[in-house]
C-alpha positions as CSV (number, residue, x, y, z in Angstrom):
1,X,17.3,-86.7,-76.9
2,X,15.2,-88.2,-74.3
3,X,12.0,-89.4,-75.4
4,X,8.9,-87.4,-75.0
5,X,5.5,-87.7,-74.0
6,X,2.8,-88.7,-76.6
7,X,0.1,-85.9,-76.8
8,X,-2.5,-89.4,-75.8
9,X,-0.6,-90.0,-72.9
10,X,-0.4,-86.3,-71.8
11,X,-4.4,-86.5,-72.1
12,X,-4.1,-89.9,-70.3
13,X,-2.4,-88.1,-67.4
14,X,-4.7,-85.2,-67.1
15,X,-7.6,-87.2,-67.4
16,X,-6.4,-89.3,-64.4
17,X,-4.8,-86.9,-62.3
18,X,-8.0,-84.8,-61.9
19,X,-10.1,-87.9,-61.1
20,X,-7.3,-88.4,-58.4
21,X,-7.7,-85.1,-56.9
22,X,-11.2,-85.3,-57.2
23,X,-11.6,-88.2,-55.5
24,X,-8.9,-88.1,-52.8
25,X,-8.2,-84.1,-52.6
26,X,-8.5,-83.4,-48.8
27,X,-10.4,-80.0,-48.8
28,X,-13.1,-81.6,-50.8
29,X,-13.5,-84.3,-48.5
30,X,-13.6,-82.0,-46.0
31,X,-16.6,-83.0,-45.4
32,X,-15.6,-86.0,-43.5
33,X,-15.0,-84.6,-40.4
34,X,-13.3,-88.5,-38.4
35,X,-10.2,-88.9,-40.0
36,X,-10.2,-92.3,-39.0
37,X,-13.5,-93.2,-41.1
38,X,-11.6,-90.6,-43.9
39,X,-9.0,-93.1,-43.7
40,X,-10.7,-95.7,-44.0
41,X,-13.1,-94.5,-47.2
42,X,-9.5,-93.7,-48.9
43,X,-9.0,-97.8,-48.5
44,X,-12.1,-98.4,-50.2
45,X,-11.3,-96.1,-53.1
46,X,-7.9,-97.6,-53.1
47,X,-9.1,-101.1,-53.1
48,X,-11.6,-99.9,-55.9
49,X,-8.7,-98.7,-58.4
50,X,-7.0,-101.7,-58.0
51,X,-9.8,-103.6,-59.1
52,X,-10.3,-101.2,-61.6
53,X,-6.7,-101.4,-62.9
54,X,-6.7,-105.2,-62.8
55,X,-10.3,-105.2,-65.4
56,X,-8.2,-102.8,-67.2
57,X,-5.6,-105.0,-67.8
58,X,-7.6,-108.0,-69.0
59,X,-9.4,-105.2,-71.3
60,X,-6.3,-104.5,-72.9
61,X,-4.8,-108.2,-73.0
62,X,-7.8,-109.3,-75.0
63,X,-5.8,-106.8,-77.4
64,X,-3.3,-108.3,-78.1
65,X,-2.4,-111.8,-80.6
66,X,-2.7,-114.3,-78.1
67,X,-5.8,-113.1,-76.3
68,X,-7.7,-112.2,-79.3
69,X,-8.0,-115.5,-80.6
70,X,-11.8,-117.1,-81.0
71,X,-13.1,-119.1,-78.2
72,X,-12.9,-122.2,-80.4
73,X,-9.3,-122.0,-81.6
74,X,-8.1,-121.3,-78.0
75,X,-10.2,-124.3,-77.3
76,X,-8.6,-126.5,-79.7
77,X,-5.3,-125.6,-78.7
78,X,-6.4,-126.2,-74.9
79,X,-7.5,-129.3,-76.5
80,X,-3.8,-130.5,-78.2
81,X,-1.9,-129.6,-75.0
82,X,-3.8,-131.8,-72.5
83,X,-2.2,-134.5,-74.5
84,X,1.5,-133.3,-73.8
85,X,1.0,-131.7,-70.4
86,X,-0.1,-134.3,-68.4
87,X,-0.9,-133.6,-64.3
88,X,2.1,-134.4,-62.1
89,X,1.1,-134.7,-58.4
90,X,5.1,-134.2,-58.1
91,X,4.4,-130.4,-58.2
92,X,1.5,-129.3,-56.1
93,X,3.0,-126.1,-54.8
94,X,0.3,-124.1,-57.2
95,X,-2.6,-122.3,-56.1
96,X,-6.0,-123.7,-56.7
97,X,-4.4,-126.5,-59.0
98,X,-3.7,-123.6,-61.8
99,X,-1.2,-121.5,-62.7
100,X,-2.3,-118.1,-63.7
101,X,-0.1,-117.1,-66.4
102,X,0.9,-113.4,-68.4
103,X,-0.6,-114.3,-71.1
104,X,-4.2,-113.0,-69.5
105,X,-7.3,-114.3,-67.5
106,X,-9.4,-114.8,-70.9
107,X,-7.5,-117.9,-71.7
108,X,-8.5,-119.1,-67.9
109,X,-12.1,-118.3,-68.5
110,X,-11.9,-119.7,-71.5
111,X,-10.6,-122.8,-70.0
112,X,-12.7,-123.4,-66.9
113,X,-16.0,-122.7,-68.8
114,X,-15.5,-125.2,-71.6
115,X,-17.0,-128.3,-70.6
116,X,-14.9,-130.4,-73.4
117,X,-11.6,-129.8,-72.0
118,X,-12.7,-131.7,-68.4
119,X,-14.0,-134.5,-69.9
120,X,-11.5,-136.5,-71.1
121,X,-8.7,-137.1,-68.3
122,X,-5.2,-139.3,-69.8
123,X,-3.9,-140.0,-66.6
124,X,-6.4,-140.0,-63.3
125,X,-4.2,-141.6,-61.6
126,X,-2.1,-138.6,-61.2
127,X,-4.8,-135.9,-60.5
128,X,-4.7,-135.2,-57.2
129,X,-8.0,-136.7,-55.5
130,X,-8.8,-133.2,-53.9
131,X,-9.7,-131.6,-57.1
132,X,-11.8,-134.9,-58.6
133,X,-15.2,-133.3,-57.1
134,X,-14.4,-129.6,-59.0
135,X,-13.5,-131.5,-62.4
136,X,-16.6,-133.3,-62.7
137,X,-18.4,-129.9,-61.9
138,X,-16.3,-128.0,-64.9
139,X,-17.2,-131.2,-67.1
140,X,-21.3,-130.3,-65.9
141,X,-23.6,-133.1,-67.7
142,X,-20.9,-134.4,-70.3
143,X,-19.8,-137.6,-70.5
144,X,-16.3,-138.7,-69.6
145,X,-13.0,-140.7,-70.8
146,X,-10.9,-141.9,-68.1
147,X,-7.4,-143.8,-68.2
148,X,-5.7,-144.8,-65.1
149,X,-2.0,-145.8,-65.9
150,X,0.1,-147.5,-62.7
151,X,3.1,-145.5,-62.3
152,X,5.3,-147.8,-59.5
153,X,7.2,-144.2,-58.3
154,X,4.2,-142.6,-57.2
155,X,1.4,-145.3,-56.3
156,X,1.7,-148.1,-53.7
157,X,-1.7,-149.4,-53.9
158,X,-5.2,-149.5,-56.0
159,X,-6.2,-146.5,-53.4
160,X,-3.5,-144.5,-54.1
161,X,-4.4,-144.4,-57.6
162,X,-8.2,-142.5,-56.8
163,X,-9.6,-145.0,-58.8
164,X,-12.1,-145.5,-56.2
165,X,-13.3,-142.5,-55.9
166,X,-13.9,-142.2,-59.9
167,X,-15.8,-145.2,-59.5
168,X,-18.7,-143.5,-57.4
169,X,-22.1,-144.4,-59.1
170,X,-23.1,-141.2,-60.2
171,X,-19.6,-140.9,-61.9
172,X,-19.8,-144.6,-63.4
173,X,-23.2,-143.4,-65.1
174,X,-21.1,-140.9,-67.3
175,X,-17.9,-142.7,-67.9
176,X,-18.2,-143.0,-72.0
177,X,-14.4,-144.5,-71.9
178,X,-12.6,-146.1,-69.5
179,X,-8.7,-147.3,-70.1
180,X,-6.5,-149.1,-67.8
181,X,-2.9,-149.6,-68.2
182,X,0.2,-151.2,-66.7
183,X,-2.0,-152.6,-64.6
184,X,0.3,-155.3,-61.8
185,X,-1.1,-157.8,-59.9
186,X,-1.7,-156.5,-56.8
187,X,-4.3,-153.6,-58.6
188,X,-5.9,-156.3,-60.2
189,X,-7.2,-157.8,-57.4
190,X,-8.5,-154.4,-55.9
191,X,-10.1,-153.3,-59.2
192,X,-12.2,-156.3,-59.5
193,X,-14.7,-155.1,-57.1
194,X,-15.4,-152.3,-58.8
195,X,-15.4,-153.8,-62.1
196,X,-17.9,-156.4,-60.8
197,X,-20.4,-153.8,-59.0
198,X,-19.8,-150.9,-61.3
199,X,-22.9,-150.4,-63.6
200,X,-21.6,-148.2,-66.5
201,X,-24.3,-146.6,-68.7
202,X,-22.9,-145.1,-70.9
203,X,-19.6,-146.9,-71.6
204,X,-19.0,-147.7,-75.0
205,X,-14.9,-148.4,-74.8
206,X,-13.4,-150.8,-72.5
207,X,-9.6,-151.4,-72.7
208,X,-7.2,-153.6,-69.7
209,X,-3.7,-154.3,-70.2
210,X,-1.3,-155.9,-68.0
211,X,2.4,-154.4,-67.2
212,X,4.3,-157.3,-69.0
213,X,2.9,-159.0,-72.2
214,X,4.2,-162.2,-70.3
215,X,2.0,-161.3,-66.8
216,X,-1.2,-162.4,-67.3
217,X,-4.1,-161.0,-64.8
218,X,-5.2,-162.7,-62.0
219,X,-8.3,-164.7,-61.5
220,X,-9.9,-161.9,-59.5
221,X,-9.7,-159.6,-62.1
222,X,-10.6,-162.0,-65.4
223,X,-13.7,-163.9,-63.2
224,X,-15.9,-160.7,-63.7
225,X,-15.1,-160.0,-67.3
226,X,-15.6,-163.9,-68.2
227,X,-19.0,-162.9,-66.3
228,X,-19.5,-160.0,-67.5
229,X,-23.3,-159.2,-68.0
230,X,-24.8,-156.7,-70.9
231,X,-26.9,-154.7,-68.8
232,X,-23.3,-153.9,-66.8
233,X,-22.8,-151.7,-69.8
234,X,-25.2,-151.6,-72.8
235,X,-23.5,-149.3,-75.2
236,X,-20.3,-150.7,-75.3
237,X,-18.9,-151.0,-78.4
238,X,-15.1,-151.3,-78.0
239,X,-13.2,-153.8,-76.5
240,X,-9.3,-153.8,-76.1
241,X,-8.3,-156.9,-73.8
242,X,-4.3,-157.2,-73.6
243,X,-2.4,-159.7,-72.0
244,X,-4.8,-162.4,-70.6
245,X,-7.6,-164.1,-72.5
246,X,-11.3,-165.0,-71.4
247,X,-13.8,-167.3,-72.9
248,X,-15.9,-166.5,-75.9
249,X,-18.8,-167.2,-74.1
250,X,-19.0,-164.3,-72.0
251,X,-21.4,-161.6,-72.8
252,X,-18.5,-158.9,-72.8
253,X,-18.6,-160.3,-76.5
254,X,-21.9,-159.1,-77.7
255,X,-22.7,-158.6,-80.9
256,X,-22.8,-154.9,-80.7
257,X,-19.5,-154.9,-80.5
258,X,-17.7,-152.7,-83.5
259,X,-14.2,-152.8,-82.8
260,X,-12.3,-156.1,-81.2
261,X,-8.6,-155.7,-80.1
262,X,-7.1,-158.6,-77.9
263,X,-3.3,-159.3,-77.5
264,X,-2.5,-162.8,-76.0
265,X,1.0,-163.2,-74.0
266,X,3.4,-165.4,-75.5
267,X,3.4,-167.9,-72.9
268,X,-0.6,-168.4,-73.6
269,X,-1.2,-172.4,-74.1
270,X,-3.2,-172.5,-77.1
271,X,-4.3,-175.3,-78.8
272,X,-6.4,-173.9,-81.6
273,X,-6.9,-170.7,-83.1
274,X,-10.1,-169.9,-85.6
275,X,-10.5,-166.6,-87.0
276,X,-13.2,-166.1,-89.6
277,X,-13.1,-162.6,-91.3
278,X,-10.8,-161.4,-88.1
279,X,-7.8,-160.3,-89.0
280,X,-5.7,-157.0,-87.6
281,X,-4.5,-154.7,-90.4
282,X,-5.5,-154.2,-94.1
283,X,-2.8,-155.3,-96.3
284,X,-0.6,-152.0,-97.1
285,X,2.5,-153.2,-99.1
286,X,4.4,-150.0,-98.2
287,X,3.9,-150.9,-94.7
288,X,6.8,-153.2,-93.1
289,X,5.0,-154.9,-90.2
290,X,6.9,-156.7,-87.6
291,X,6.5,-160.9,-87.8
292,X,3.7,-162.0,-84.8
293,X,5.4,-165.1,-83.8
294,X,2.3,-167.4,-82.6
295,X,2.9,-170.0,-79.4
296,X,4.6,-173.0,-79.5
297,X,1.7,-175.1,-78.5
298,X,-0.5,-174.2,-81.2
299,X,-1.4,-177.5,-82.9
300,X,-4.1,-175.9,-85.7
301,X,-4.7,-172.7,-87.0
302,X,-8.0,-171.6,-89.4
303,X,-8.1,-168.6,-91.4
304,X,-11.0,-168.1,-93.3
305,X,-11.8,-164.6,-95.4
306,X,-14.9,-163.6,-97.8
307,X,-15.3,-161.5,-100.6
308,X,-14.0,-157.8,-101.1
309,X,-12.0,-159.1,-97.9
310,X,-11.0,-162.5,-99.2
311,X,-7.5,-161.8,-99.6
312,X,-7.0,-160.5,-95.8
313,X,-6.7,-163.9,-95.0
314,X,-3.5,-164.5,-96.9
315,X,-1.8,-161.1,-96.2
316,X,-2.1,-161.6,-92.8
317,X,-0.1,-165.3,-92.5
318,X,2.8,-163.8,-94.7
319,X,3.5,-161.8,-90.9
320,X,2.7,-165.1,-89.0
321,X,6.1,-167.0,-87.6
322,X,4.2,-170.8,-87.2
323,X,5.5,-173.8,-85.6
324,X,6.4,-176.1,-88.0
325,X,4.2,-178.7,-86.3
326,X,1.1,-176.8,-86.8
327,X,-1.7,-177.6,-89.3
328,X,-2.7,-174.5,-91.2
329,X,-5.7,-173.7,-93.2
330,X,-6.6,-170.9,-95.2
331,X,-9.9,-170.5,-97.2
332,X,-10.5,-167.3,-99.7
333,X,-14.3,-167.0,-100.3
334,X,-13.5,-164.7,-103.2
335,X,-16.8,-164.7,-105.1
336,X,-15.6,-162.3,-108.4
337,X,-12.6,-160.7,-106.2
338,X,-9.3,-160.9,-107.6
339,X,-7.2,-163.1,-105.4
340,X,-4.1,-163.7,-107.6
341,X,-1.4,-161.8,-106.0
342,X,-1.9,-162.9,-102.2
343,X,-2.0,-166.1,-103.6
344,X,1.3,-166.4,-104.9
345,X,2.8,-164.3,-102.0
346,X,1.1,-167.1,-99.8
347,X,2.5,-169.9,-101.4
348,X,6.0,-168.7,-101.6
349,X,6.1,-168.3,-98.4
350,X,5.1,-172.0,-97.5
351,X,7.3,-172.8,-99.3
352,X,10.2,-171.1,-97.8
353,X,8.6,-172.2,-94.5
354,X,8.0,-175.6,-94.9
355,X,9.7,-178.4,-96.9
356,X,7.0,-180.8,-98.7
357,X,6.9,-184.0,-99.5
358,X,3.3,-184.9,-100.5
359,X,1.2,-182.5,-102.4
360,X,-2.6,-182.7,-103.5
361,X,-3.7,-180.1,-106.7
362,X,-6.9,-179.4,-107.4
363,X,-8.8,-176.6,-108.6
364,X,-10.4,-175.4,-105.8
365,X,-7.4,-176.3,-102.9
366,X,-3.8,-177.5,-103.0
367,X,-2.9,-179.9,-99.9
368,X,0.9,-179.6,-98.7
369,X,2.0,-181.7,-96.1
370,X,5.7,-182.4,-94.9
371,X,5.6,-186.0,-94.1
372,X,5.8,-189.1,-95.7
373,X,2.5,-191.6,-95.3
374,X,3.3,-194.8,-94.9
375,X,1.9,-197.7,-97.4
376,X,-1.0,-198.3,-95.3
377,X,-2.3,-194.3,-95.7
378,X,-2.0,-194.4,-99.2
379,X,-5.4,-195.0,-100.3
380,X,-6.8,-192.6,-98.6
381,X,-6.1,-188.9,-99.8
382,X,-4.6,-186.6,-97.9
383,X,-7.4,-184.6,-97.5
384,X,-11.1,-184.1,-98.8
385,X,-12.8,-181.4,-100.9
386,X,-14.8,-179.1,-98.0
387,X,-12.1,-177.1,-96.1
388,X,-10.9,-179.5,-93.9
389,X,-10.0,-178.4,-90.1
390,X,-7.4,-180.6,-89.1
391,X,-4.7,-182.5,-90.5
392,X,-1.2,-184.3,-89.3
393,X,1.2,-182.0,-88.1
394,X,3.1,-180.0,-90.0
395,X,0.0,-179.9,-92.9
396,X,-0.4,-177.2,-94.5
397,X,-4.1,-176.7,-97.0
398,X,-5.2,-173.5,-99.1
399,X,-8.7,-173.2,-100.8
400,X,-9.7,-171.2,-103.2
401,X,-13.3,-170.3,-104.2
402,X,-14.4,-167.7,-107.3
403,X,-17.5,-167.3,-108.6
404,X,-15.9,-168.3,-112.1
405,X,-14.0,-171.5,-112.5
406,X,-12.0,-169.4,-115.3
407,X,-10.6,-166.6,-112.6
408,X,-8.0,-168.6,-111.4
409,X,-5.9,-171.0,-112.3
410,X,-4.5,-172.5,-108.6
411,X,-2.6,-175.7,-110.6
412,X,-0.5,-172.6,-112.7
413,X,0.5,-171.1,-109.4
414,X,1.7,-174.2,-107.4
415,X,3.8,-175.5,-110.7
416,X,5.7,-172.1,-110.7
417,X,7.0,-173.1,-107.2
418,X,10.0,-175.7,-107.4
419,X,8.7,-179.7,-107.0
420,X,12.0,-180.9,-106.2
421,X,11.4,-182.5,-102.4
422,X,7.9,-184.1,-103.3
423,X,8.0,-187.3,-103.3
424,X,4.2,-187.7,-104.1
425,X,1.6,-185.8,-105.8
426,X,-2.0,-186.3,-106.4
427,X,-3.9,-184.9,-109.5
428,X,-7.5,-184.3,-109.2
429,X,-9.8,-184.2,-112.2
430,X,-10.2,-180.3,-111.9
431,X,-6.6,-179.9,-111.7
432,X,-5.9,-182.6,-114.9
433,X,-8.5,-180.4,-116.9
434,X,-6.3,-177.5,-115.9
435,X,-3.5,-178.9,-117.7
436,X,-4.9,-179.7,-121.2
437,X,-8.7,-177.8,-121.0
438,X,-10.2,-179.1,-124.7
439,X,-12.0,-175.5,-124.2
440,X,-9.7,-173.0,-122.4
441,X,-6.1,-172.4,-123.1
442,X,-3.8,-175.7,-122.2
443,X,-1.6,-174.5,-119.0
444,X,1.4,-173.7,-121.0
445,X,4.8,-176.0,-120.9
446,X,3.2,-178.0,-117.5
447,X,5.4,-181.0,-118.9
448,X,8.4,-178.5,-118.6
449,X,6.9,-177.7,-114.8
450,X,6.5,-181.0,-113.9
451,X,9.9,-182.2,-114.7
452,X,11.4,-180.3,-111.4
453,X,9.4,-183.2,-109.5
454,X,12.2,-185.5,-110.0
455,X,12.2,-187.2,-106.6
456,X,8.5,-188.4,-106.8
457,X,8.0,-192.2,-106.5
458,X,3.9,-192.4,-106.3
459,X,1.7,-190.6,-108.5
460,X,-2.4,-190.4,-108.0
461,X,-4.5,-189.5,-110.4
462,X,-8.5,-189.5,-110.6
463,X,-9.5,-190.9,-113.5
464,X,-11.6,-188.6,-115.7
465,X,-9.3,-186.5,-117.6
466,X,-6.3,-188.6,-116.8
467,X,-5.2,-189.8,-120.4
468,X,-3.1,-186.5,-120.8
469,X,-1.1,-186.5,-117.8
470,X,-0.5,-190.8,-118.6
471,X,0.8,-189.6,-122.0
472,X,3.2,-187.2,-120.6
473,X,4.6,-189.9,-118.5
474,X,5.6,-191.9,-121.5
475,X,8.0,-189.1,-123.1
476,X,11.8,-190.1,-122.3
477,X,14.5,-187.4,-121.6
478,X,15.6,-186.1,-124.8
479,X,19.3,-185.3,-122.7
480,X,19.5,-189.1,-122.2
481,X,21.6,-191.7,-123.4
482,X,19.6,-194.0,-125.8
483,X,17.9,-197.1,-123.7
484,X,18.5,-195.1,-120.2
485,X,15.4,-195.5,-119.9
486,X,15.6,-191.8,-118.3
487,X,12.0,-190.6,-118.2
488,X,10.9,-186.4,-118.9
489,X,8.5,-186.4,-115.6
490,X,8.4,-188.4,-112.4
491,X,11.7,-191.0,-113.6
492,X,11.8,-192.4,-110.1
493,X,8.1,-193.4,-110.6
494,X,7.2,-196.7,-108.4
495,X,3.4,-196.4,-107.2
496,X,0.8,-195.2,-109.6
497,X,-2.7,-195.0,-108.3
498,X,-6.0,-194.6,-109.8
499,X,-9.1,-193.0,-108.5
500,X,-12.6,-193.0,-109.2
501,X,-14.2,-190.5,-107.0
502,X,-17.3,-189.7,-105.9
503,X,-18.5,-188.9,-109.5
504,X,-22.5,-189.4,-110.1
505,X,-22.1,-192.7,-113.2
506,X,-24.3,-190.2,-115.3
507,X,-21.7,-187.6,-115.8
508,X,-18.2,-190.2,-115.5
509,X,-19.2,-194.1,-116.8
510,X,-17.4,-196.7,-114.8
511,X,-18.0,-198.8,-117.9
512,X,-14.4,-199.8,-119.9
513,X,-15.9,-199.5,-123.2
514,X,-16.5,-195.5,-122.2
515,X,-13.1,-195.1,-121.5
516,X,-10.9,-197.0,-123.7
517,X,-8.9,-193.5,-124.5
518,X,-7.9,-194.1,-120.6
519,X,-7.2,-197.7,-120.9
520,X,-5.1,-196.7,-123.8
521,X,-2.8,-194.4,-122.4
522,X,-2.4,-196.1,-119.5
523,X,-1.4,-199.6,-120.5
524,X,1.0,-197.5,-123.0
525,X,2.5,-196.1,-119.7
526,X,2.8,-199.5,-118.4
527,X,4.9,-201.3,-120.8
528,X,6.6,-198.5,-121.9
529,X,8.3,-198.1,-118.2
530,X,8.7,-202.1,-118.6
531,X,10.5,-201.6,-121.4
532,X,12.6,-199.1,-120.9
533,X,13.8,-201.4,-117.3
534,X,12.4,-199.1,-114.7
535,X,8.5,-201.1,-114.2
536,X,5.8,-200.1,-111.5
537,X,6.2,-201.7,-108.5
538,X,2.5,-201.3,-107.8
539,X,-1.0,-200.0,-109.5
540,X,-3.1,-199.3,-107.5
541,X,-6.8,-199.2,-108.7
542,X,-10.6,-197.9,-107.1
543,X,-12.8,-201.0,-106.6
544,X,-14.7,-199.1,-108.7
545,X,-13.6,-200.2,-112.1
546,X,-12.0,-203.4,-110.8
547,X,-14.1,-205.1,-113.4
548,X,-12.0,-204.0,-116.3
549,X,-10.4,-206.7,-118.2
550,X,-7.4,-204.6,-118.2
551,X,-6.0,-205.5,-115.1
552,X,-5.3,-209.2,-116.3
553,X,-3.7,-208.0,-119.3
554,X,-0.6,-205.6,-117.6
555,X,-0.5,-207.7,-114.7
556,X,2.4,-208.9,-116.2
557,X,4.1,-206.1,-116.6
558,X,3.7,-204.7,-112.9
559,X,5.3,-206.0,-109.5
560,X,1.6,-205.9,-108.0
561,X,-2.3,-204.6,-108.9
562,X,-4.0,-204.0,-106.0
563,X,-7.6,-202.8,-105.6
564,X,-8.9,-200.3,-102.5
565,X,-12.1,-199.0,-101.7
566,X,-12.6,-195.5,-103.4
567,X,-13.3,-193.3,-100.2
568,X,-16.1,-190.8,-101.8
569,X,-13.5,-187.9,-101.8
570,X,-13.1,-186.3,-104.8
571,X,-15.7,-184.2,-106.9
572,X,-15.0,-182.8,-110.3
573,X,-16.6,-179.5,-111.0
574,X,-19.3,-180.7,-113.4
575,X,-20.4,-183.0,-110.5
576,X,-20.4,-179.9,-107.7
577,X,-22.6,-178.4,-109.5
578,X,-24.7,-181.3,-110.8
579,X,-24.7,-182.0,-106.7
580,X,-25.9,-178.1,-105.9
């Protein structure tokens, strides 16, 4: 049965039909006696339905799914595409620079009256410079976000690009963003006019990028950033520098600045690298970053962190690959932040990294470094308490600060770690009281711990709270044949010494009758390695207390006393804060 007509469209048909006849019916036009200007007046009425017909259609596309949308979700969705669609000035067959599509002229009036959707522009350099003058119109007083990417198949030079004409003054005033990638050489030296003349108002994100990480731009191109001045752009706030490096000095580095990116090449010689609360990414441990492997000729590196942030410091050198020559410092200003974790992340991996052979505990820091000093270093400590910011090659220091000397225990953490390779270790007093505290908990089995230090041969000790660890030295190996003279900790002992510090004589007495407990344990230590056939070879003692009658009485028993000037290197806590 073929279909039939709907009783609307009959009505539809009448209705039209007689407005047909009515207006194009010969005998009542008869009036118009020319029938070339009665031709003509049918062309207008002609011209005048098709019009007609064409509003009618956009009437009834707003009708339907698509076209009924709000203003603002079309908008958003013009929004999302501009990202995926870029401009291609492969294709510039199209009318006017748009394509008119089925789907209705709303979503075109939509689009060319919304001010947002021609303000941000991914790829300039593609956008055909004929239509630059009727986006900046559709973007009226807004301000703009430009990105100009080098594409090699399609531009031969800086000009081809249209940068220049973006760069007009009144269009500088308005630029909020500007972005340039990929950017060789030979653009680099063309952009560095405009970058040097260009006055940009409102800017507020910078970002230039090379093509290669291992280009770095030319000296045209870096000479006007390094001299960048801050009335060149006042509101910037953003600053994403990739592949070259300038000095700190300039002004582009103001402190208004909010947000800091900078990638160096690889083949950057750098000498020394400081960054104070700087440091990429918060920790994430579900988040597997790739290892940032930092240049050969980096001789020192300084990472230093505060409070709720203390710990960033840490995180951040388990992804750093360093030459093994480098000296590496890391402080934690934790105040009453937890720091216990990083820390033993940190110093497992030094000591997967790095193989030690002298090692300096104290409370506050732990000194690692992975060569030998020879006899002539000895009295001087490997390093001083204050966050030292160089050291020999291959040095590595970590440094601790809490608020409460009870948060953290950093002599627990390093005697976790295997001692085997040391072959000398120095004690501070802060690190002795952490291994037998009279108040707190004693550090539990750290004879046990120490006993993996079998290869050390020189032992330094300061001397308040000393007689514990001297005690400990005494005990023979249990697993021993009798009169092995096999020793529990440090058996291949040669070289004690003894410190003093720079302790105030009110809080630690250099008198002997104050310390005969010391004297005690360590002549003990003293004959007891003579008698069991393995004697120091040397004692070593702070000029300091060389007054001690001691010293005549174990000579003896020694293969040589010698005294040294105490360098004023080591505090204790009691004498930090006596000092503060």
């Amino acid at each position: 049965m073929l279909n039939q007509p709907s009783p609307a469209a009959d009505s539809a048909d009448v209705f039209w039909t007689s407005n047909v006849h009515l207006r194009f019916d010969g005998a009542i036009l008869g009036a118009v006696g020319d029938r070339g200007a009665r031709r003509m007046q049918l062309e207008k009425e002609l011209e005048s339905m098709r019009r007609s017909e064409r509003l009618a259609l956009r009437l009834r596309n707003k009708q339907t799914g698509a076209c009924s949308l709000p203003t603002e979700v079309l908008t958003a969705v013009f929004a999302h595409a501009q990202e995926i669609w870029l401009p291609s000035r492969r294709k510039l067959g199209v009318k006017n620079g748009v394509k008119r599509l089925r789907s209705g002229w709303g979503w075109i009036t939509v689009a060319l009256n919304t001010p947002s959707l021609w303000t941000t522009h991914t790829s300039c350099a593609t956008i055909n410079h004929n239509f630059i003058p009727e986006l900046i119109l559709r973007a009226r007083d807004f301000p703009l976000s430009l990105t100009f990417t080098w594409d090699g198949e399609i531009h031969d030079d800086f000009y081809d690009t249209g940068a220049h004409h973006w760069f007009a003054s009144r269009i500088c005033r308005r630029i909020k963003s500007l972005s340039f990638r990929k950017l060789p050489l030979k653009i680099a030296d063309h952009l560095e006019w405009w970058i040097r003349t260009a006055v940009f108002t409102a800017l507020e994100h910078l970002a230039v990028e090379t093509a290669h990480q291992s280009d770095s731009l030319s000296q045209a191109l870096v000479q006007p950033l390094s001299s960048w001045k801050a009335t060149s752009a006042p509101q910037l706030r953003s600053l994403h520098l990739d592949g070259f490096h300038i000095p700190w000095s300039s002004e582009i580095f103001s402190g208004q600045l909010t947000c800091l990116h900078i990638e160096l090449p690889r083949e950057i010689e750098i000498d020394s690298l400081s960054l104070h609360q700087t440091f990429p990414l918060e920790y994430d441990p579900d988040i597997t970053l790739p290892m940032i492997h930092l240049p050969r000729s980096l001789r020192r590196l300084n990472l230093n962190s505060y409070d709720i942030h203390a710990h960033l410091a840490m995180y951040w050198f388990l992804h750093l690959v360093v030459p093994g020559h480098c000296f590496v410092c890391i402080n934690a200003f934790a105040d009453s932040y937890e720091v216990d974790l990083p820390l033993e992340a940190t110093l497992s991996y030094l000591w997967e990294q790095r193989t030690g052979q002298e090692l300096m505990l104290d409370a506050y820091g732990v000194y690692f470094d992975t060569t030998r000093r020879p006899h002539s270093q000895w009295e001087r400590p490997n390093t001083t308490w204050g966050y030292p910011t160089t050291g020999p090659d291959g040095s590595f220091y970590l440094g601790i600060t809490t608020a409460n000397d009870s948060m953290l225990s950093l002599t627990k953490h390093i005697l976790d770690l295997p001692l085997d390779t040391f072959t000398a270790i120095t004690f501070t007093t802060d690190a002795l009281q952490e291994l037998h505290n009279a108040y707190d908990e004693p550090l539990q089995d750290w004879q046990g711990r120490l006993c993996t230090a079998s290869a050390v041969t020189r032992v330094a000790v300061q001397m308040e709270e000393s007689e514990h660890l001297l005690d400990a030295m005494t005990e023979l190996d249990s697993q021993s044949e009798v009169g092995s003279g096999q020793f529990k900790i440090f058996p291949r002992l040669e070289t004690l010494m003894f410190y003093v510090g720079n302790a105030l004589p009110g809080l630690v007495s250099r008198h002997f009758e104050r310390n005969i407990t010391i004297a005690v344990a360590l002549v003990d230590l003293v004959r007891l390695r003579m008698n069991n056939g393995v004697p120091l070879r040397e004692v070593m003692v702070s000029d300091q207390i060389q007054h001690w009658p001691l010293w005549d009485s174990i000579r003896a028993m020694v293969g040589e006393i010698t005294f040294f000037k105490d360098p004023c290197s080591f505090l204790s806590k009691r004498t930090r804060k006596h000092n503060s």
